[in-house]
Structure formats: structure tokens, C-alpha cells
C-alpha positions as CSV (number, residue, x, y, z in Angstrom):
1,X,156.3,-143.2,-105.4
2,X,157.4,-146.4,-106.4
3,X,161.0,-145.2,-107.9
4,X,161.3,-144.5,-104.2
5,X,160.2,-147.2,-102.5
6,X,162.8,-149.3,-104.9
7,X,165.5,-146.5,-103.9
8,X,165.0,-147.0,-100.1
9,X,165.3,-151.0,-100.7
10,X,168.2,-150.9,-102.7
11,X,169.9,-148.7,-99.9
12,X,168.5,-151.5,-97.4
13,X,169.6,-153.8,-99.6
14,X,173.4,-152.3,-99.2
15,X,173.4,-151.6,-95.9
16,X,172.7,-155.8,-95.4
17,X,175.5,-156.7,-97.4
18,X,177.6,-154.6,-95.2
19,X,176.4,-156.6,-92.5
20,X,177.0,-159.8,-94.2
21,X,174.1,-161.3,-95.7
22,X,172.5,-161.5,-99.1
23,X,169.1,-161.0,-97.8
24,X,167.2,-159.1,-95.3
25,X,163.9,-160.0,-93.6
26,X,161.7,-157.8,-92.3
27,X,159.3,-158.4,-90.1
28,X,158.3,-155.1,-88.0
29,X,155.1,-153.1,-90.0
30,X,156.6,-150.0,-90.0
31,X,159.3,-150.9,-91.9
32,X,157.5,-153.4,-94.3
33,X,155.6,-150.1,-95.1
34,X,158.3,-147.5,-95.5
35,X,160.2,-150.4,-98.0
36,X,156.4,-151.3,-99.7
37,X,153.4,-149.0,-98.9
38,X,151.7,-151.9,-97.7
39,X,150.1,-150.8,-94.4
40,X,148.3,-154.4,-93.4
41,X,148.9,-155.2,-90.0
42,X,150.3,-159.1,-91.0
43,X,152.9,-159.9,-92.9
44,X,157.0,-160.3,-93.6
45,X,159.0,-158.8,-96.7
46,X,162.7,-160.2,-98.3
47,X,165.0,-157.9,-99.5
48,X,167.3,-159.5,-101.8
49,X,170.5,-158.5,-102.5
50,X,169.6,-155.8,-105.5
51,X,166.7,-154.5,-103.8
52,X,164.2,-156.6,-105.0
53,X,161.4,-157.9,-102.7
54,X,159.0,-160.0,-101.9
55,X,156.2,-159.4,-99.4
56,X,153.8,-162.4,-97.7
57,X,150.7,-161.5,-96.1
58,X,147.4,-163.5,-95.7
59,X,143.8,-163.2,-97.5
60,X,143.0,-160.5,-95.2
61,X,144.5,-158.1,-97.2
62,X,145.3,-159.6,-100.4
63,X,142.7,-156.9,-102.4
64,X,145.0,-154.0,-100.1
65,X,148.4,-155.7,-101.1
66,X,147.7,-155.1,-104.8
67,X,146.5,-151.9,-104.0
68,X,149.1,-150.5,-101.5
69,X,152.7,-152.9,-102.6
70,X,151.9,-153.1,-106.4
71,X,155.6,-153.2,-107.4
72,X,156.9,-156.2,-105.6
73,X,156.2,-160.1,-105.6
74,X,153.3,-160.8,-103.3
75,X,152.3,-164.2,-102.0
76,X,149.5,-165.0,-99.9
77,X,149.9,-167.2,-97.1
78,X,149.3,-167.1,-93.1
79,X,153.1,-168.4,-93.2
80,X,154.6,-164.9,-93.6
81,X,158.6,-165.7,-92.9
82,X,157.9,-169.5,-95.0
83,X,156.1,-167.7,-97.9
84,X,159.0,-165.1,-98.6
85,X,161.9,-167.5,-98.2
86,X,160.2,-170.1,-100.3
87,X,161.1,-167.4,-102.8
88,X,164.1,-166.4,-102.1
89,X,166.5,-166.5,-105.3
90,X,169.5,-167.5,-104.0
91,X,170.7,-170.2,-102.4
92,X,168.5,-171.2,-99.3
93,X,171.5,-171.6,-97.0
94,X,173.2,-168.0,-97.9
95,X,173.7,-165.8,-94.5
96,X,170.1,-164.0,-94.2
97,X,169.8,-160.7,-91.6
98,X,166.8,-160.5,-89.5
99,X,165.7,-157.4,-87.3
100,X,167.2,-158.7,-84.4
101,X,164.7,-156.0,-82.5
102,X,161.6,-157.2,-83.9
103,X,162.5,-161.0,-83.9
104,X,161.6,-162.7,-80.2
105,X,162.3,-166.2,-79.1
106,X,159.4,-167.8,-80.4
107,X,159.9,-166.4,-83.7
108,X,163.8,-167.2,-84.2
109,X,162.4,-170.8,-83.3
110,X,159.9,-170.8,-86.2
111,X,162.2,-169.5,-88.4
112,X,165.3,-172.0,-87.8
113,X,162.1,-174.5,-88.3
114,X,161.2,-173.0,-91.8
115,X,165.1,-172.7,-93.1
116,X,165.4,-176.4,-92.0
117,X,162.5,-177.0,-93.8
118,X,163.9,-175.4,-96.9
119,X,167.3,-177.5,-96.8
120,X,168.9,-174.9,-95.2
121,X,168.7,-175.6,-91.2
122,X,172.5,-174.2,-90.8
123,X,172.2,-170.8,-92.6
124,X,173.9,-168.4,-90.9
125,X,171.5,-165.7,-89.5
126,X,173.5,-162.2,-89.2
127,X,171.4,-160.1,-86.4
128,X,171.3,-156.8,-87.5
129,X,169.6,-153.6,-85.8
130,X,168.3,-150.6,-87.2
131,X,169.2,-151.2,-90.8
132,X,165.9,-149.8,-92.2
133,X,165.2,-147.3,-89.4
134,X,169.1,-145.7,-89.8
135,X,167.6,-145.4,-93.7
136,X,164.5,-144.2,-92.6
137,X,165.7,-141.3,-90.6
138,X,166.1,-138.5,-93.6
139,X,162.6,-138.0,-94.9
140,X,162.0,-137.0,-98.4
141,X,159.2,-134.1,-99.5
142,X,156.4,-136.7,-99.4
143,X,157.5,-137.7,-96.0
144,X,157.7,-134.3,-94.5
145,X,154.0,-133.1,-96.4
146,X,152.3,-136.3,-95.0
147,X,154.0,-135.4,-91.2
148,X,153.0,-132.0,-91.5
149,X,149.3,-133.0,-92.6
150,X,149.5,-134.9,-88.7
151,X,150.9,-131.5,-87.3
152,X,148.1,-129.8,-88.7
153,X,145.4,-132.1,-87.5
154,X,146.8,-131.7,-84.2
155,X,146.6,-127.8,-84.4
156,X,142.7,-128.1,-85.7
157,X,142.1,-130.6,-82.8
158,X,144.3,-128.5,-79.8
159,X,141.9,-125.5,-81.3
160,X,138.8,-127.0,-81.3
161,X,139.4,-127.8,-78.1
162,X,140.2,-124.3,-76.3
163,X,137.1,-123.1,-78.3
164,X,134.8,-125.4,-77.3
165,X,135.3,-125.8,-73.6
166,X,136.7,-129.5,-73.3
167,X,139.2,-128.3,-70.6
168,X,137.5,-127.0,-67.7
169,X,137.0,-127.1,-63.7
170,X,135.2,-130.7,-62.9
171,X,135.5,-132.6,-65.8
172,X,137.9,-135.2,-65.5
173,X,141.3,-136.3,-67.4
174,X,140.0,-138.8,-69.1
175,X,137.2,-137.1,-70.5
176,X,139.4,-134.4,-72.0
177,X,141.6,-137.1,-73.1
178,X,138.5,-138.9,-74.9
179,X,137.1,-135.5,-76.4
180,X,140.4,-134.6,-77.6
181,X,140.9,-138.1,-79.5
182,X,137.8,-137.6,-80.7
183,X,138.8,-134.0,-82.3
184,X,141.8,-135.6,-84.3
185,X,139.6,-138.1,-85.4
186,X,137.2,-135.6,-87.1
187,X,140.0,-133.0,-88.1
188,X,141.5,-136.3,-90.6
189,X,143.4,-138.2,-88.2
190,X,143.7,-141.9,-88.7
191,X,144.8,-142.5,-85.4
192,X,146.3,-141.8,-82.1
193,X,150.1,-142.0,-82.8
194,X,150.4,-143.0,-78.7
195,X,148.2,-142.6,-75.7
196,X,147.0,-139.0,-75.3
197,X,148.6,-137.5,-71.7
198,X,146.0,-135.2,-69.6
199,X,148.1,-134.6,-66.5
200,X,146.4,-132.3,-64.1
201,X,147.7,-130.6,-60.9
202,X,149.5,-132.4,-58.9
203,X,150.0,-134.9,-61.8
204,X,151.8,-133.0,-63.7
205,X,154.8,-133.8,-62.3
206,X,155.0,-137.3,-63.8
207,X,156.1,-137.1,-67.3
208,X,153.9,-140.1,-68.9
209,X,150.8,-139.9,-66.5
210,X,148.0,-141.9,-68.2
211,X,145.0,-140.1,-67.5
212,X,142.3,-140.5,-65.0
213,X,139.7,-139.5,-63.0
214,X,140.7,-136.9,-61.5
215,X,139.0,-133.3,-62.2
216,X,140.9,-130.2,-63.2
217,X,140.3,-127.8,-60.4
218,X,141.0,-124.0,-59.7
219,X,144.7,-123.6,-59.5
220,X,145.3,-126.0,-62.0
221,X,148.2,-126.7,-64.6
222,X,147.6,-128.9,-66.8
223,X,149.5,-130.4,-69.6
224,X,148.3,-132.3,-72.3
225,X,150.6,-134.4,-74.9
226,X,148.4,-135.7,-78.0
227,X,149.4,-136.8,-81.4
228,X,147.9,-138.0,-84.8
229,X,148.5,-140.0,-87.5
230,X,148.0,-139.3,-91.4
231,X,149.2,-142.3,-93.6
232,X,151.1,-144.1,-90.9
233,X,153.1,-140.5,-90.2
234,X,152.8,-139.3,-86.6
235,X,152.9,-135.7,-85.5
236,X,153.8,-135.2,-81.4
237,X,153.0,-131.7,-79.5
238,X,152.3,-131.3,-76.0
239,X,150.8,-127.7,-75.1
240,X,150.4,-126.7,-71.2
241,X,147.4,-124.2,-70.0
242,X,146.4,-122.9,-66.7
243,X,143.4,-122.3,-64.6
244,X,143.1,-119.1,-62.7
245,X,145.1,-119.3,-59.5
246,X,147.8,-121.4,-60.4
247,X,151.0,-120.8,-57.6
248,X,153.4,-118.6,-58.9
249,X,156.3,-121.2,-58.6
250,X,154.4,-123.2,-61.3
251,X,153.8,-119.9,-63.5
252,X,157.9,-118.7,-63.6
253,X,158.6,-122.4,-64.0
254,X,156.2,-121.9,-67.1
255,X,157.9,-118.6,-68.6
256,X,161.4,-120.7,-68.1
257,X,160.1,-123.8,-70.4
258,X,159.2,-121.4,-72.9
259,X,162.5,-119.8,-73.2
260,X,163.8,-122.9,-72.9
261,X,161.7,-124.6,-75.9
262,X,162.1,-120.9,-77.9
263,X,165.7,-121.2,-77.6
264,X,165.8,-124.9,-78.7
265,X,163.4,-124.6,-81.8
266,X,165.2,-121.1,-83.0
267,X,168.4,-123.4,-82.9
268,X,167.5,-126.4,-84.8
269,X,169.9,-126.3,-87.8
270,X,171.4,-128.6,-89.9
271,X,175.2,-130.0,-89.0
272,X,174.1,-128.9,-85.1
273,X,174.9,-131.8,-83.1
274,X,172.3,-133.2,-81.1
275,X,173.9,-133.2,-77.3
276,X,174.5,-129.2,-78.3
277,X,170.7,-128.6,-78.9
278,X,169.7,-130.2,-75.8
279,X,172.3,-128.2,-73.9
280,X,170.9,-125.0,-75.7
281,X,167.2,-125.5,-74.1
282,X,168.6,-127.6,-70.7
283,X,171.2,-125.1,-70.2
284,X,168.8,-122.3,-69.7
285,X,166.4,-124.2,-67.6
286,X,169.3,-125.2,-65.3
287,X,170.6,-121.4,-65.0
288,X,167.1,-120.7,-63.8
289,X,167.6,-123.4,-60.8
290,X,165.3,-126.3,-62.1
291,X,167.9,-127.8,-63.3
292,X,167.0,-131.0,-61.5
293,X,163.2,-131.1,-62.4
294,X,164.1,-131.9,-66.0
295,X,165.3,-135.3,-66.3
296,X,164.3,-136.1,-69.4
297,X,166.0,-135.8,-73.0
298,X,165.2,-132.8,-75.0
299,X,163.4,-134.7,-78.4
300,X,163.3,-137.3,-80.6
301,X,162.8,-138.3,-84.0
302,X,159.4,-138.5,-85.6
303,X,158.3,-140.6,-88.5
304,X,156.7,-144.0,-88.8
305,X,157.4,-144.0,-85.7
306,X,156.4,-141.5,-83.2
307,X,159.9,-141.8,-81.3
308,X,162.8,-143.2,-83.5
309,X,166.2,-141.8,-84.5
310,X,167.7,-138.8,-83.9
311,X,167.5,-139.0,-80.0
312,X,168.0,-135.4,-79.0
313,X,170.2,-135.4,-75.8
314,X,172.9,-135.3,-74.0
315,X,174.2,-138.7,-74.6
316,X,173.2,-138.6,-78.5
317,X,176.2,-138.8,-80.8
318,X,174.1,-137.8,-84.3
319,X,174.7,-134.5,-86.1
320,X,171.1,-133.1,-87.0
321,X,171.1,-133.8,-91.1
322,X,168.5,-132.4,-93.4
323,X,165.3,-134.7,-93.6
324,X,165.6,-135.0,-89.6
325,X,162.1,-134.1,-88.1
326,X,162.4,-134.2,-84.6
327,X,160.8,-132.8,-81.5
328,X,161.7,-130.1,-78.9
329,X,160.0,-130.7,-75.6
330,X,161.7,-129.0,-73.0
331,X,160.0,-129.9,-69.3
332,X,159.8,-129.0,-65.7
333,X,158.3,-131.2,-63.5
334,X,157.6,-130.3,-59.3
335,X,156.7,-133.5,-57.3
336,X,153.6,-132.7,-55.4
337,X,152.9,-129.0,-57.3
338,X,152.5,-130.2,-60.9
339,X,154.4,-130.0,-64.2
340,X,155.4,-128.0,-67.5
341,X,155.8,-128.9,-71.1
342,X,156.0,-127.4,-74.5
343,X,156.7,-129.5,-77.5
344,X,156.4,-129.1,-80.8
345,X,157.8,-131.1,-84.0
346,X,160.3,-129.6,-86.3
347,X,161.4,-130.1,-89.5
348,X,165.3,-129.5,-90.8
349,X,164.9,-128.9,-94.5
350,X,166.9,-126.2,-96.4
351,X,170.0,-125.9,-93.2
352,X,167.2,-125.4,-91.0
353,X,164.4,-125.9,-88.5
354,X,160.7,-125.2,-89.2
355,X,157.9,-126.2,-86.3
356,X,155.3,-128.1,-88.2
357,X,153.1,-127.6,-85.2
358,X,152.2,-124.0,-84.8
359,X,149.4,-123.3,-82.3
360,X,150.4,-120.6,-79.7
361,X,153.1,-121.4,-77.3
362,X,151.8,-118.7,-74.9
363,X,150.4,-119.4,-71.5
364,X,146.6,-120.0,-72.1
365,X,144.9,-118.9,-68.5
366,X,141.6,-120.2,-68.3
């Protein structure tokens, strides 16, 4: 693992000197973890100019920085941006990129305060965006293995789940959100890679709906977007299942979304550009007039993130590449009725795609 984590900083250490600068500082987590394995939730990394790095974090984790980051300088300090350019090797006042994403106001202050403090108060600072995430987008072997380990927590926890009885008449969203979480937890998750979605009836219709208290009732669609994490790696799937009753607008709107999500996962393949893959699953939903009840892109990339590059839409310029694991969610969403989603995560390895999710897609009636 380590000849790897060196590989991705030395290709983040090219891509900054592209950009300009001799140096890189990262600040966001997910990317001090993707260039170091260290996982803390504190901390700031340099990436010099051949790849080497440094990392700062403070005595909260200086037993899991040894453990986690074991090929790279460490220095313990609460002073994360101070403790890595205090050891910088070149000079002080050389341009240094930041992640102009993860850097606010406050923190550019502190850090023209710390280079001034290091002789260095008119270093140039080249913003840069995305220079680790546009590195981080092909996943290698472990990658994919640790994404599908989330996918397959997810499919133990969406199982347990229909087995059991947690979605029924009178119990509310948020208790089938909470049982849910709590299924993941036990099937190995270490996480919730975002807030579970339990959207009911009527709220089906909003996309994001966080849940609440109302109580699935007769007639009922419900959809239900969950994810895990396994080693920082999210999974994303969002299955939709019906009580007895349901209008039949909302069941043909169903059969369309799964056409539609069929067609888009049966089409993932390397070189396919992005804007064509949504148009695969949004051209069939539009032919079946709901058209404009899906307003939303088709997927995204999943990783260390659980939504980062490739967007999967119309606007999206990227060519789908192996390593790309994204998602296919087509949607259909009725104001006032209720809503429809199908998603599932997909890997492009080998020219081309393979669902890492892979509980039934089928209309579960219950």
C-alpha cells in the first residue's frame, strides 16, 4: 500500500507544478487520507515537489499517525498548516498551492500569518482546485474491493430490513431511518456515508426529504436512499417499495424508472461519455411523458467521497475511464403523489460496468 500512496503523491506532486508551485498543502481529510492513510479527523499534509510529504496532526492521534501514515514525516502539533511549512525544504517564500475549496477566509488569514512568520509573508499562493480529487477519480483494485465491501453492507442491511419488518404501516420515517442505520452498523459499516432518506407518500416527490414523523400508510411508495462506509469508502443505493394500493400513476411511473436505471447500468462502458449515459436512462423516461419529473442528473462518482468526480449528466464533459465508480439513479418525482428511485453504484473495470450493489431492483409490494 505504501508504493501507492507515494505513486498518488508524486502524481499530486506533478499536477502542482503544472499549476505553478513547488508545494501543495492539503488541508481537506479525505484527501490527507487518500495521499497518507491517516484517517484522524485533524490535521494538514505538504507535498513537496518529488512527492514527499509531511503530515501535522495533534496528540490525539499521534499512536494512529504511526500506525495509519507510517511512510511520511509526522510532526505533532495543534498548529497543523505551521507544523508542515516549518518543514518545508525549499525556500519558505517559493509559490505554495492550497485547495482553494477547502481553504475559507479565516484560514487564508492564519496562513498568510504563519508564512509571514516564517520570513516568507509575500509567497505567492497559486489557488488550485481539484488537484487531488481529479487524481483520485480512477480507483485502483484495493479501492474498488474496499467500495464494494460498502455495497455489500448495504445489500446485508436493505435485506435485513425487508425480512424483518422495519418498513411497515404506522411506523414512522424516522424510525425506519434509525433501524436501517442501525443494520449497516451491525452488517460492518463504519458509518453513514450521508443522511439516510425515508421519503414516504406524498414525500416522495422531494428528492432529499430528511425524514420524519410521518407514518407509512396504505397506498404508500416509499423510497429509501442509505449508504455505508468501509475504510473511509462510501457505497450509495436507493431502493423504492410499495404498500398495497399504491395509485397506478405511481406504479407505471415505477416500471419506467426501472427501464430507465436497466438501460443506464446495461450501458456503463468505458470511453462512453457521460452526457450520453444520462441521455440513455433520461431519454427513455422522457418518451414515456415524465420527462419533466426528473430534474435531477443521472449519477455521480463515488469514493472518499460519496459524490465527487465523474458528474453523470447532461452538462458533464468527462468520458467514463476505467477505475470510474459511479452511480445510476434514475428518478421520477409527482408533487403531491409521491416519488421513484432506483440507484445502484457501478464499477467500470475491464471496458465495462458492474453494479456493486445487487439487491433486487424489482417492485417489492408489501
Amino acid at each position: 500500500m505504501s508504493d501507492r500512496l507515494a505513486a498518488r503523491r508524486r502524481a499530486v506532486a506533478s499536477a502542482t507544478a503544472e499549476a505553478g508551485a513547488t508545494a501543495l498543502l492539503v488541508t481537506d481529510p479525505r484527501n490527507i487520507a487518500y495521499l497518507t492513510g491517516f484517517r484522524g479527523s485533524g490535521g494538514a499534509v505538504l507535498v513537496e515537489d518529488d512527492g514527499e510529504a509531511v503530515l501535522c496532526t495533534d496528540s490525539r492521534y499521534e499512536l494512529q499517525v504511526v500506525e495509519q501514515a507510517p511512510d511520511v514525516g509526522h510532526v505533532i502539533s495543534r498548529e497543523y498548516v505551521a507544523g508542515v511549512l516549518g518543514r518545508r525544504r525549499g525556500p519558505a517564500d517559493a509559490p505554495l498551492a492550497v485547495e482553494a475549496d477547502a481553504v475559507t477566509l479565516s484560514a487564508a488569514t492564519a496562513l498568510r500569518r504563519v508564512l509571514a512568520e516564517l520570513g516568507a509573508a509575500d509567497a505567492p499562493l497559486v489557488e488550485t482546485s481539484g488537484v487531488v480529487e481529479s487524481v483520485r477519480r480512477a480507483k485502483d483494485s484495493d479501492e474498488i474491493g474496499l467500495i464494494e465491501r460498502a455495497c455489500r453492507v448495504v445489500d446485508d442491511a436493505w435485506t435485513h430490513v425487508l425480512a424483518h419488518g422495519v418498513l411497515a404501516t404506522g411506523r414512522s420515517e424516522r424510525e425506519v431511518a434509525a433501524d436501517l442505520e442501525h443494520a449497516m452498523r451491525r452488517a460492518g459499516s463504519d458509518g453513514v456515508a450521508f443522511e439516510t432518506i425515508v421519503a414516504s407518500g406524498p414525500n416522495g416527490a422531494f428528492p432529499h426529504h430528511v425524514p420524519g414523523d410521518r407514518l407509512l400508510a396504505p397506498g404508500d411508495l416509499v423510497v429509501v436512499d442509505f449508504g455505508a462506509t468501509v475504510s473511509g469508502y462510501a457505497s450509495d443505493c436507493t431502493r423504492t417499495v410499495a404498500f398495497a394500493g399504491a395509485a397506478d400513476r405511481l406504479l407505471d411511473a415505477y416500471e419506467v424508472v426501472s427501464r430507465a436505471h436497466r438501460a443506464g447500468v446495461s450501458a456503463v462502458r468505458e470511453g462512453l461519455a457521460c452526457g450520453e449515459l444520462d441521455g440513455v436512462s433520461r431519454g427513455i423516461i422522457s418518451d414515456a411523458g415524465f420527462g419533466e419529473h426528473f430534474g435531477h442528473s443521472l449519477g455521480h462518482g463515488v469514493g472518499l467521497d460519496v459524490h465527487e468526480a465523474p458528474a453523470v449528466s447532461t452538462r458533464s464533459a468527462s468520458t467514463l475511464s476505467d477505475g470510474d465508480v459511479i452511480t445510476i439513479e434514475p428518478g421520477i418525482y409527482l408533487p403531491g403523489l409521491g416519488g421513484i428511485r432506483i440507484e445502484d453504484t457501478v464499477a467500470v473495470t475491464g471496458g465495462s460496468g458492474r453494479s456493486l450493489t445487487t439487491t433486487s431492483t424489482a417492485l417489492t409490494v408489501l
